[in-house]
N, C-alpha and C positions, 0 to 999 in steps of 0.2 A: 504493500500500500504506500502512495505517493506521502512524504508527511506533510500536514498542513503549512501553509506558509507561517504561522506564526507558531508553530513547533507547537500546538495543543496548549501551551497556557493561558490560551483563550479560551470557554466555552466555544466550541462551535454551531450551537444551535442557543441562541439565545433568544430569547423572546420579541415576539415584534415590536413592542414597544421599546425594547434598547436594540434592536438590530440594527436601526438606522433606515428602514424601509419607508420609515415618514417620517426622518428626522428635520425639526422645525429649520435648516439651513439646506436642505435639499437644493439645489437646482431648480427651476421652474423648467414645466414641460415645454415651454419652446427653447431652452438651450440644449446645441446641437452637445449630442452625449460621443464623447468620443470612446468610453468603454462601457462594456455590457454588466458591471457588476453594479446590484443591486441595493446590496447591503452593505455597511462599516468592514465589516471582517474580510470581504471579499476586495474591497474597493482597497484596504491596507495593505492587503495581499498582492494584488499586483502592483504595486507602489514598491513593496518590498521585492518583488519578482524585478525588478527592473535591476536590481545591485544583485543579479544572482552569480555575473565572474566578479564577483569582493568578497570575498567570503568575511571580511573581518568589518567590512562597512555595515553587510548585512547583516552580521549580529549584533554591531552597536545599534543599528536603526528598528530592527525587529523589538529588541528590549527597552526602547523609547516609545513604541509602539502598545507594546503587550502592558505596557505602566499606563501609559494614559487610558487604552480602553480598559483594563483593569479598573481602575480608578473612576473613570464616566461612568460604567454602567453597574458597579457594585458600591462604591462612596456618593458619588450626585446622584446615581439614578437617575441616568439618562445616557441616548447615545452620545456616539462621538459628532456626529451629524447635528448634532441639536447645541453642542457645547458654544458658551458665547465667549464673549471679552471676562466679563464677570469668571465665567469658569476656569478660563486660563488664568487672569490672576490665583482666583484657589488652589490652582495647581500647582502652581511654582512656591505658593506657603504650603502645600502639600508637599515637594519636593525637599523641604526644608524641614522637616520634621514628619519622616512617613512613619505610621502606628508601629510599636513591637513585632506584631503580627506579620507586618510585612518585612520584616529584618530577623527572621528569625534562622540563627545558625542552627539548628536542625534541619531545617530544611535542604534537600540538594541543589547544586548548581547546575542541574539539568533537568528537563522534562516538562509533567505536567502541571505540577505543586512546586515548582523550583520558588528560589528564592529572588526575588528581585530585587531589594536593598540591602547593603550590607549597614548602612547606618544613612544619616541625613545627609545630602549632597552638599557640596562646597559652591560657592558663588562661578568659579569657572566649570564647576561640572552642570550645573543647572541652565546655566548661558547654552552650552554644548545641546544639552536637552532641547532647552526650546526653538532652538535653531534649528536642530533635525525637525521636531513635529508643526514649526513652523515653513519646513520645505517639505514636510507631507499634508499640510492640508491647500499650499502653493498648485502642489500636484495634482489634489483633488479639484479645485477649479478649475485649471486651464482645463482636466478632463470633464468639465461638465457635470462632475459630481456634488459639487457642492454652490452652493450662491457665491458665497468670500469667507475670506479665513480670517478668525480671532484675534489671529497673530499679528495683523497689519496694523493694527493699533499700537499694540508694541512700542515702548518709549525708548527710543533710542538710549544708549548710554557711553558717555563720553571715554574711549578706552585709555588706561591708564599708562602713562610713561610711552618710551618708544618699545617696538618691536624687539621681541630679543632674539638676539644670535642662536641659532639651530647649537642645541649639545648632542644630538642622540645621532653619534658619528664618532668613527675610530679614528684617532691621528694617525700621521703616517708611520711612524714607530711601532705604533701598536699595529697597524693594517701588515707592515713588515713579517711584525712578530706571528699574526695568523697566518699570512701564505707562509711562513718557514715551518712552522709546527706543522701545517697540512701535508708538506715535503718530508716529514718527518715518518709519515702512517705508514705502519707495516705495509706488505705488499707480496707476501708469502703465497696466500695464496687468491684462486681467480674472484674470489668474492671480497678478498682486501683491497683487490686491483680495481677492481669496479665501484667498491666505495670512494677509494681515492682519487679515482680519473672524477667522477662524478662532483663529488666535493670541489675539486681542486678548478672544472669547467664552470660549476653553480656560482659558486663567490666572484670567479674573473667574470662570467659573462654580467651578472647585474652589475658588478663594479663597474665595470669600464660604460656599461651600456645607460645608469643610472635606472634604469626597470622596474615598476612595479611588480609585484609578483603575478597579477590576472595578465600583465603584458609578457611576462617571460612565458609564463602557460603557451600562451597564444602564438607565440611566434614559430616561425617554421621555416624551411629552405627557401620559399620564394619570398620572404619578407627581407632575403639579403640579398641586396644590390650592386654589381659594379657597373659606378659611373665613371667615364672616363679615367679609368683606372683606379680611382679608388672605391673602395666597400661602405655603404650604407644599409643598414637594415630599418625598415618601413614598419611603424607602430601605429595602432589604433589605440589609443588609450582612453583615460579617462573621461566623461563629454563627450566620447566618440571622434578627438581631438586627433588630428593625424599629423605624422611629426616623422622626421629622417633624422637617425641619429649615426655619428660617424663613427668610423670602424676603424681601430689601430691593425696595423699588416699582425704586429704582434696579438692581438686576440685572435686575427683569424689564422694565425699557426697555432695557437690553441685550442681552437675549433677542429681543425684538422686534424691533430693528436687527438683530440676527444671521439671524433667521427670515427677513425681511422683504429682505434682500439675496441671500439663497434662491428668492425668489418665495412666499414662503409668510406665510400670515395670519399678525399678529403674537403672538394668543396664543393659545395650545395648545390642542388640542380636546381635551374633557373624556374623550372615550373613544379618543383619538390613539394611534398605535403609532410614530408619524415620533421618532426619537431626540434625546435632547438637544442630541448632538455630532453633525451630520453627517459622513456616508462623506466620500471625493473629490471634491474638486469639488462637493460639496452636493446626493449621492446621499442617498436617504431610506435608504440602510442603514447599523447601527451598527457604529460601528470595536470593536476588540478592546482591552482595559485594554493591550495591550503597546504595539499603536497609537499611543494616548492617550499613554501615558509617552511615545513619542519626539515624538512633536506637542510636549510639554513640552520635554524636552530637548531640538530642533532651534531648541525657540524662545531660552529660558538660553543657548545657546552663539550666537548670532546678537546677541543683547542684551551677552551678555559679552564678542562682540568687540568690537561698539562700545564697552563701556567701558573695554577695555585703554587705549584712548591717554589718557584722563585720570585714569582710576584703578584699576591692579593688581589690588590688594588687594579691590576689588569687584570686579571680574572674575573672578577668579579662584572669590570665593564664588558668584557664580552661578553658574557654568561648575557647579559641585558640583551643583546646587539640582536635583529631582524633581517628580515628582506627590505624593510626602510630605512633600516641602521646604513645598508650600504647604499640606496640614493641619494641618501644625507651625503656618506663619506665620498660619493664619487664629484655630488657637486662641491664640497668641501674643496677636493683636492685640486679639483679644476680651479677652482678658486686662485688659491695658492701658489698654482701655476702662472697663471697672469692670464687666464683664457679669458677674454672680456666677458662682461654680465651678460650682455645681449645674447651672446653665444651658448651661455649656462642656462639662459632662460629656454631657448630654442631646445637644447638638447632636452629640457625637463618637461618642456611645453608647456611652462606656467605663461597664463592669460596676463599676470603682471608683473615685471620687471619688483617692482617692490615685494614679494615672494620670495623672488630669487635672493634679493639682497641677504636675505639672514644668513648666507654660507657664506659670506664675505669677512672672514674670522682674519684677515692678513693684515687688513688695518687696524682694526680694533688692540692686535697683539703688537704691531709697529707702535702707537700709540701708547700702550702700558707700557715699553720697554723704552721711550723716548720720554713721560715723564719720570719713571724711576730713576733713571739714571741720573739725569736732569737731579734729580732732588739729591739722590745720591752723590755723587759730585759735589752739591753745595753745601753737604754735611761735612764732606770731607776738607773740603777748603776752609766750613770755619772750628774743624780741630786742628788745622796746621795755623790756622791764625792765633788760636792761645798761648799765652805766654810758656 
């Protein structure tokens, strides 16, 4: 059986008066309906059906989802369809104090009766919330499901300080210190060999490429390009947002080693459907982005135990590190590089240049080390001036 889009911790047959079937915010019958769902729970469903390559968007937005109608139709007593301005404020002082019952550590983190609070949210996680449920009831209007959304009233709030600089990124020392460890793994026998080729392809290919994990999933033989002699490989990403990211000659001799240890020719047929990342075992079928992410993380927590015995403190950060850990460090590095911004933003395909700026960590560390010294220096100058 397929599972419901909201993983069952919704009732799925709830009563028409909270189903949403005459909720007082409906649509009127002459706006063109662009989907055919009837009800709240259905109408969410495909809302949430739209983030189905995120695997991790779509659990954060599912569980913003399953709280608010939670909350509508067993706390107000009402659908989510009928919920006004009024209701959205009670929900974010709901947010801020949700009952016992709903925090309750017996409960599991999975299922039907799972747990959905661990305690009261934080002022940046509630902001987070209503942003999601105020881009799903966005959704529900333009789709003709709803008249307008609660959210639009919304009081702006002035954000505080400037933008901070991206941390959740490996320096180059430390990125050093993982590809050596990784060079490091047994390779005795064919299935040490096949971890390490794998490992060793998964980290360079997002590195260098800055990759989502639903983008690495997706990618395949004819998303690599040569143009006029150099290699591009062609992304659909986020937004549906399409983007050419460049190819060092060095990854694609890693590619080749990778393929080529496969049994497969080393560079990709121009009309290929065989995956970037192979399945198990070096099956021509493609893993899934959730996949991917543990491929990364089994590999950081492997790396990180080797580093505990001579340094913590790097363990520990990798042990942290993702498949976004390395978009971070690739735009990081580029950074660092002197690769202009314009060029960081293209390869990451942010919509705004001020996005991109947070990896720009080469001034910020130019500047700490030009006042310190600075002050330094003038300490020193007036202990050589005392008698």
């Amino acid at each position: 059986m397929t599972e419901h889009p909201l993983s069952l911790a919704v009732p799925q047959a709830l009563p028409p008066v909270l189903s949403g079937c005459a909720g007082t915010n409906r649509a009127p019958a002459n706006v063109a309906r662009q989907i055919a769902a009837n009800d709240d729970v259905a109408a969410i469903g495909l809302w949430l059906a739209e983030y189905h390559d995120s695997p991790h968007t779509f659990r954060s937005y599912r569980k913003e989802a399953e709280r608010l109608l939670l909350w509508a139709t067993q706390i107000r007593g009402k659908p989510v369809s009928s919920l006004t301005r009024e209701d959205v404020i009670a929900y974010e002082a709901f947010l801020c104090h949700p009952p016992a019952t709903w925090c309750d550590d017996s409960l599991a983190r999975r299922g039907e009766h799972r747990r959905l609070f661990t305690g009261p949210l934080a002022e940046r996680s509630r902001r987070q919330a209503l942003g999601i449920l105020a881009g799903l009831f966005n959704y529900l209007v333009r789709a003709g499901y709803l008249a307008g959304s609660p959210f639009v009233l919304q009081r702006r709030r002035a954000r505080r300080g400037m933008p901070r600089a991206i941390e959740r990124y490996l320096d180059r020392s430390l990125w050093d210190d993982v590809l050596h460890s990784i060079d490091g793994w047994p390779r005795s026998t064919n299935r040490n060999c096949q971890r390490y080729e794998r490992a060793r392809w998964v980290l360079r290919f997002l590195y260098e490429t800055a990759l989502r994990a639903s983008e690495a999933a997706a990618a395949c033989e004819s998303d690599f390009q040569r143009v006029r002699g150099r290699w591009w490989l062609h992304v659909v990403g986020k937004g549906d947002v399409e983007g050419q990211i460049p190819l060092s000659d060095h990854l694609m001799e890693d590619f080749a080693r990778y393929r080529g240890f496969h049994g497969l020719p080393p560079a990709p047929a121009d009309n290929g459907k065989i995956p970037a990342i192979l399945g198990i075992a070096g099956r021509a079928s493609a893993l899934t982005p959730t996949a991917i992410y543990q491929i990364v993380k089994a590999t950081f927590r492997h790396v990180a135990d080797t580093l505990q015995k001579e340094d913590a403190a790097k363990a520990s950060r990798v042990r942290r590190a993702s498949t976004h850990w390395l978009r971070h460090t690739a735009a990081t590095h580029q950074a660092e590089d002197g690769t202009p911004i314009h060029h960081i933003q293209q390869n990451l395909r942010h919509s705004s240049i001020g996005t991109t700026s947070i990896y720009l960590h080469a001034e910020e560390d130019s500047r700490h080390a030009s006042t310190t010294r600075t002050r330094a220096d003038a300490s020193q100058q007036r202990e050589g001036d005392l008698p």
